[in-house]
C-alpha positions in Angstrom: -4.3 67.3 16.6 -6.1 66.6 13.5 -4.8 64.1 11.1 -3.4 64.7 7.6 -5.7 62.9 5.6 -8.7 65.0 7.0 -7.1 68.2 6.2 -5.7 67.5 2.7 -9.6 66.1 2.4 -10.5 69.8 3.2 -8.6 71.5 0.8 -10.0 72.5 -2.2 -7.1 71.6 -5.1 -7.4 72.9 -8.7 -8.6 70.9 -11.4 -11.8 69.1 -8.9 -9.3 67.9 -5.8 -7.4 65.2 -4.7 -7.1 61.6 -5.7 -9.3 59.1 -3.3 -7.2 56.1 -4.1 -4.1 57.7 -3.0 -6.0 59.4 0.2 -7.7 55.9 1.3 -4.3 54.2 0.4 -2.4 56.6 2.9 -4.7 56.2 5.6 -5.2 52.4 5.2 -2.1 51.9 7.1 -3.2 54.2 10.5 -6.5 52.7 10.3 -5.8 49.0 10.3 -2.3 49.2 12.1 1.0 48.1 10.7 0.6 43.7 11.3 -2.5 43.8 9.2 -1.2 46.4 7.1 1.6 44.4 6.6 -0.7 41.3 4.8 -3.7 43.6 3.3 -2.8 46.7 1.2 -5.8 48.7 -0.2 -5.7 48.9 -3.8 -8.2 51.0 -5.0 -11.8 52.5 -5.3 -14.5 51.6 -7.2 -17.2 53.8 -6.3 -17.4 53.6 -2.8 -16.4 50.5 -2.6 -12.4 49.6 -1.3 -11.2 47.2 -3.0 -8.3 45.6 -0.5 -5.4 42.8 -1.8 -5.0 40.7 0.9 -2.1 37.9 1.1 -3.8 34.4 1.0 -7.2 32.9 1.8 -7.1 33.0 5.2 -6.3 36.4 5.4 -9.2 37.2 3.4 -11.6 35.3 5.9 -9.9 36.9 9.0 -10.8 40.6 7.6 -13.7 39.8 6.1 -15.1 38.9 9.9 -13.3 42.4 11.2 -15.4 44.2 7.8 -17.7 46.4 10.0 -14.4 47.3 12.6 -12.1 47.8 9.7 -15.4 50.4 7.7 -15.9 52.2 10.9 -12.5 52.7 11.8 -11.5 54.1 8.0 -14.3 56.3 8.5 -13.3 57.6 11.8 -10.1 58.6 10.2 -11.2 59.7 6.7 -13.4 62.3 6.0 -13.4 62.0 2.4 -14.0 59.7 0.2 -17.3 58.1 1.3 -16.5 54.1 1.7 -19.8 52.1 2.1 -18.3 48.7 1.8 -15.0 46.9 1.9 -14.2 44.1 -0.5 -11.1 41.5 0.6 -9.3 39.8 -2.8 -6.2 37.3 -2.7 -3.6 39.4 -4.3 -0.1 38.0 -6.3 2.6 38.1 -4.2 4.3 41.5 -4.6 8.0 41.1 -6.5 10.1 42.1 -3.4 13.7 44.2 -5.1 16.3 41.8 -6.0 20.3 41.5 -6.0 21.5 42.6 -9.2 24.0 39.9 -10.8 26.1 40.1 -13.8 24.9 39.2 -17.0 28.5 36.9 -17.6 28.4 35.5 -14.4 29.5 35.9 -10.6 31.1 38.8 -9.3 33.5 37.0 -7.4 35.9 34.3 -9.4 37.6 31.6 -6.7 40.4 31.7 -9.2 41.3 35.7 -8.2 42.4 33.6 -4.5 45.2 31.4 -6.4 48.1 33.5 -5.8 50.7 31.5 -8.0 49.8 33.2 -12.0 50.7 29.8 -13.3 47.9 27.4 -10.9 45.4 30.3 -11.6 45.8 29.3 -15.3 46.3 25.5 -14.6 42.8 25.7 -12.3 40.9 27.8 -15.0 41.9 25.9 -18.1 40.9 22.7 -15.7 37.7 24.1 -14.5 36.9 25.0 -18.1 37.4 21.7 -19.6 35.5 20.5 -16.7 32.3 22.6 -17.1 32.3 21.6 -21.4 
């Protein structure tokens, strides 16, 4: 079975063909395996150069010393673009999503638990004169 990058790399696309960042970016992940993949993203090309965001500084050394396995196994899998070297860059941490909170405060107010309307009033007129 022939893998997917190879034959969109064969097709011939309108307009001069498809995008070699986004092709070497697809395969970076079934050419490295998913723990590296997890730490080292490739970013883009310049020329035929990969440029690769890794996580820290020791990342960086680790691949750099796996450079010729990493090119030869990118190659094996890619047909096109041509990559003749791979360079390894500390990248800034990646923003992971977040938990969206309300802009006047906490979803949940302890004072909704006070059964009793008149200690719910008592505790937030004392929790207010409290927090001025």
């Amino acid at each position: 079975m022939e893998r997917a990058s190879r034959l969109i790399g064969k097709m011939k696309f309108p307009g001069g063909g498809a995008d070699p960042d986004l092709i070497v970016r697809s395969a970076w992940k079934a050419a490295v395996g998913l723990r590296i993949a997890r730490h080292a993203q490739a970013e883009r090309m310049v020329g035929s150069r990969l440029i690769v965001g890794v996580e820290d500084a020791v990342w960086q050394q680790q691949l750099g010393a796996m450079r010729p396995l990493i090119l030869a196994k990118l190659r094996q899998v890619l047909t096109v673009p041509h990559i003749s070297q791979i360079e390894f860059r500390v990248a800034p941490p990646r923003m992971l999503p977040g938990v969206a909170t309300s802009a006047a405060g906490p979803l949940f107010d302890e004072a909704d638990s006070i059964a009793d309307p008149g200690l719910r009033r008592l505790y937030v007129a004392a929790r207010k004169k409290e927090s001025a």
